[in-house]
TORDREN-130922 format. One record per atom (N, C-alpha, C): atom name; x negated, y, z negated. Coordinates in steps of 0.2 Angstrom, whole numbers. Layout:
REM residues N
CA, X, Y, Z;
...
This chain:
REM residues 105
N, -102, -21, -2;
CA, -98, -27, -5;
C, -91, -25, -6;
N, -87, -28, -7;
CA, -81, -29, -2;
C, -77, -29, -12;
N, -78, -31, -17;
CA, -76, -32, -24;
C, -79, -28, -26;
N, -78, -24, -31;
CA, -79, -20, -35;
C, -75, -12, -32;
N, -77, -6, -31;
CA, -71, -2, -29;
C, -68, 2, -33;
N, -62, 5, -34;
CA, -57, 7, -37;
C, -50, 2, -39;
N, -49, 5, -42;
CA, -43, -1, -45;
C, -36, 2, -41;
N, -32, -1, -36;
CA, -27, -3, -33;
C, -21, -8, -36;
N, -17, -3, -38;
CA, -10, -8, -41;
C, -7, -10, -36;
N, -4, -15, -36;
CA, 1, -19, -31;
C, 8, -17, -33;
N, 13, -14, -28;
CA, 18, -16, -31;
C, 23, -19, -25;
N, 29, -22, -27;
CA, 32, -25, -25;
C, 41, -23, -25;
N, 45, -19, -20;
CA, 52, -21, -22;
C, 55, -26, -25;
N, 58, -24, -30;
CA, 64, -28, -33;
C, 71, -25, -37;
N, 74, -30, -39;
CA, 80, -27, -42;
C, 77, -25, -48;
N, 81, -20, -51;
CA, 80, -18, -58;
C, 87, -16, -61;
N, 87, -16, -68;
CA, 96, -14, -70;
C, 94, -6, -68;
N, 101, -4, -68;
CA, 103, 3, -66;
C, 105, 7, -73;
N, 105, 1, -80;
CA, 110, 7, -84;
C, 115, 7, -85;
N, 120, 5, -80;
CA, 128, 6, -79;
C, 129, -1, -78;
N, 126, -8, -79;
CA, 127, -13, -76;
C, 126, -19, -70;
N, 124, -13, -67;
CA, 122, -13, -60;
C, 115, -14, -58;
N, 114, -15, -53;
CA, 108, -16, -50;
C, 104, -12, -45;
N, 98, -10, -45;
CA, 96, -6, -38;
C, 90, -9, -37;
N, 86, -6, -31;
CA, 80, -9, -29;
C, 74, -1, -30;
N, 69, -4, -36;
CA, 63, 0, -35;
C, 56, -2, -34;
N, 52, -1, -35;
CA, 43, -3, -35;
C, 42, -7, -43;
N, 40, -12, -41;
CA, 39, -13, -47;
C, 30, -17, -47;
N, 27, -14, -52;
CA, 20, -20, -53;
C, 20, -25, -51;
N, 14, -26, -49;
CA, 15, -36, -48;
C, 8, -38, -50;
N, 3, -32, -49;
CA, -3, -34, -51;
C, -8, -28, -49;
N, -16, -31, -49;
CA, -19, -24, -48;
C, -27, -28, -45;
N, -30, -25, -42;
CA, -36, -27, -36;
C, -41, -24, -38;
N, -45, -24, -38;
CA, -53, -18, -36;
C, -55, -20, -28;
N, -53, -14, -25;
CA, -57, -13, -18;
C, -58, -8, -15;
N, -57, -6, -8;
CA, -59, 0, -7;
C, -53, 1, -3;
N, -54, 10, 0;
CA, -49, 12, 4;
C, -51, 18, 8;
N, -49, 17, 13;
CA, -52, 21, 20;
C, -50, 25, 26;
N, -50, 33, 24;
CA, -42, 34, 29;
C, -44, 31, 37;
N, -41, 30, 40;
CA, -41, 28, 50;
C, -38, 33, 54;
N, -34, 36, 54;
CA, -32, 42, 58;
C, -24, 46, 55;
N, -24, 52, 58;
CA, -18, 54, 54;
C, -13, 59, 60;
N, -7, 58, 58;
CA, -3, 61, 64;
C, 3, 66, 62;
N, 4, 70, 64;
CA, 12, 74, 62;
C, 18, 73, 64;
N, 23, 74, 60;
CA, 30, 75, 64;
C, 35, 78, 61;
N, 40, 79, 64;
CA, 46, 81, 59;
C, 54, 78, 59;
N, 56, 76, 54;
CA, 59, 73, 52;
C, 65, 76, 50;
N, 72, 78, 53;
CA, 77, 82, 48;
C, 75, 88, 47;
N, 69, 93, 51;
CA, 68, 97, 52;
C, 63, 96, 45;
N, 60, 94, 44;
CA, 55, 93, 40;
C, 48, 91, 41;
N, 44, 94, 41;
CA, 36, 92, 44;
C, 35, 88, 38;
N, 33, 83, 43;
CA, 27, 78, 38;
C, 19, 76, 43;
N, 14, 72, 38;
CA, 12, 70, 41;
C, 8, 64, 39;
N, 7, 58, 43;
CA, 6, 52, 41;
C, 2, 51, 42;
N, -5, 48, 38;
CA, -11, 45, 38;
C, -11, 39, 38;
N, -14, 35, 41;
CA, -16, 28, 41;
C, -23, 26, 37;
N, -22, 21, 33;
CA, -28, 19, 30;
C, -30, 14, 32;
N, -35, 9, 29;
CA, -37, 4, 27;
C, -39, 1, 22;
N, -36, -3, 19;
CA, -39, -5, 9;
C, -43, -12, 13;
N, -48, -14, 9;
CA, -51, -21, 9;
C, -50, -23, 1;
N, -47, -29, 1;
CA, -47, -33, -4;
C, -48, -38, -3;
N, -50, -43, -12;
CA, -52, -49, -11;
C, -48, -56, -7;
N, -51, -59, -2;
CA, -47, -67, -2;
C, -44, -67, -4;
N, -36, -66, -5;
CA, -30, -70, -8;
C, -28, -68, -13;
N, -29, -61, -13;
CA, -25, -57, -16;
C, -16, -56, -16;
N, -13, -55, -19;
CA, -7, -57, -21;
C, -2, -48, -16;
N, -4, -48, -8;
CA, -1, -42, -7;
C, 1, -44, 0;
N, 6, -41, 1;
CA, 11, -45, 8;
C, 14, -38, 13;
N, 16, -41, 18;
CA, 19, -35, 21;
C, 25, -31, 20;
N, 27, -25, 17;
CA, 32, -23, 14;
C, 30, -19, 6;
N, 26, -23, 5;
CA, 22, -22, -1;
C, 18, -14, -1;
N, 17, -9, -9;
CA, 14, -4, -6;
C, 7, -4, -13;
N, 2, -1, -11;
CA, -5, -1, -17;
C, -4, 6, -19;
N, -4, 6, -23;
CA, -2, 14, -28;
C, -11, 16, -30;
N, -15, 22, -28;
CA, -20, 24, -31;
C, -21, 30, -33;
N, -20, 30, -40;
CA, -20, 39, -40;
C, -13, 42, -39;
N, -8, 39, -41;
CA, -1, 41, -41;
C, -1, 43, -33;
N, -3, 40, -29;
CA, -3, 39, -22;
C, 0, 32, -22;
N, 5, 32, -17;
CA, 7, 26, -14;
C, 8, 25, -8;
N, 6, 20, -5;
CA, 2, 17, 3;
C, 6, 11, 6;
N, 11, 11, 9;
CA, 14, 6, 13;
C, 11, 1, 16;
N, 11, -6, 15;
CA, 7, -10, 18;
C, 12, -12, 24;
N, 8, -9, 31;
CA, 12, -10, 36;
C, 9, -18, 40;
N, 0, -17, 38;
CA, 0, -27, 40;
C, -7, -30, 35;
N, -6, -36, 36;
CA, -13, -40, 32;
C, -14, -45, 35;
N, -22, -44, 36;
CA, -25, -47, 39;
C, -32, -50, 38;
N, -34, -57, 39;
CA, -40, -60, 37;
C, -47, -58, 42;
N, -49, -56, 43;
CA, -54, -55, 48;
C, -60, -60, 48;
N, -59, -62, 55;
CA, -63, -71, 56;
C, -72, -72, 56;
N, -72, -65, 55;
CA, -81, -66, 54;
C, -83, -66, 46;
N, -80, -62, 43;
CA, -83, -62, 37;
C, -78, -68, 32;
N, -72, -67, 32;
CA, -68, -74, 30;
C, -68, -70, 21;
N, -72, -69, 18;
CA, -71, -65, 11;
C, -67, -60, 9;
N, -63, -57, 12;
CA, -58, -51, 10;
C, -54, -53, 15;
N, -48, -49, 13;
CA, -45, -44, 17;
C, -45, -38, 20;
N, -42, -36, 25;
CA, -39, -30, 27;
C, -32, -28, 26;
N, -31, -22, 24;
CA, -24, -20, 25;
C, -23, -14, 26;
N, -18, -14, 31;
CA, -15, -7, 33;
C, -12, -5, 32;
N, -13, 3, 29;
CA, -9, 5, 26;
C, -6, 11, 28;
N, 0, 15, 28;
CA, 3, 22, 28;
C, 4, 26, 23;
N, 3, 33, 23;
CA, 4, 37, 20;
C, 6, 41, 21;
N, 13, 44, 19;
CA, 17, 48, 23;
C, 16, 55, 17;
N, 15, 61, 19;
CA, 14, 67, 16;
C, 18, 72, 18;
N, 23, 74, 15;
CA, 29, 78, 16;
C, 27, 86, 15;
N, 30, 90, 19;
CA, 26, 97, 19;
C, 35, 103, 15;
């Protein structure tokens, strides 16, 4: 079953004050899901002489849950870039979404 799971936070970019009057852009809640989450494959690179390396997941959540592309699911002080969302046409009852995980060495 596709509901019940671990509890996944939704967050979403937005402006916040900065303090000084100003404005920046950070993650902010927007809400939170019970699903699942499932690595898919994972690859290395390096970046500014920096190794990292990126996992891909997959979360399943419910029908019409409130998560878009650009959006990231935070589990476990883990945060997962939602790179697509998609409805899968046989079951129609969840979602799928893809996720990345960038892990810095």
């Amino acid at each position: 079953m596709i509901l019940g799971g671990r509890k996944l936070t939704i967050q979403r970019k937005g402006r916040v004050q900065d303090g000084q009057g100003g404005w920046r852009e950070d993650w902010t809640g927007i809400g939170s899901e019970r699903g699942k989450l499932r690595p898919a494959s994972a690859r290395e690179r390096e970046i500014a002489g920096q190794q990292q390396a990126v996992v891909s997941h997959v979360s399943y959540l419910r029908k019409g849950a409130n998560v878009k592309l650009g959006d990231r699911l935070l589990l476990d002080d883990v945060g997962y870039e939602v790179i697509a969302v998609r409805e899968p046409g046989l079951a129609g009852k969840h979602l799928e979404i893809d996720l990345n995980e960038v892990q810095r060495g």
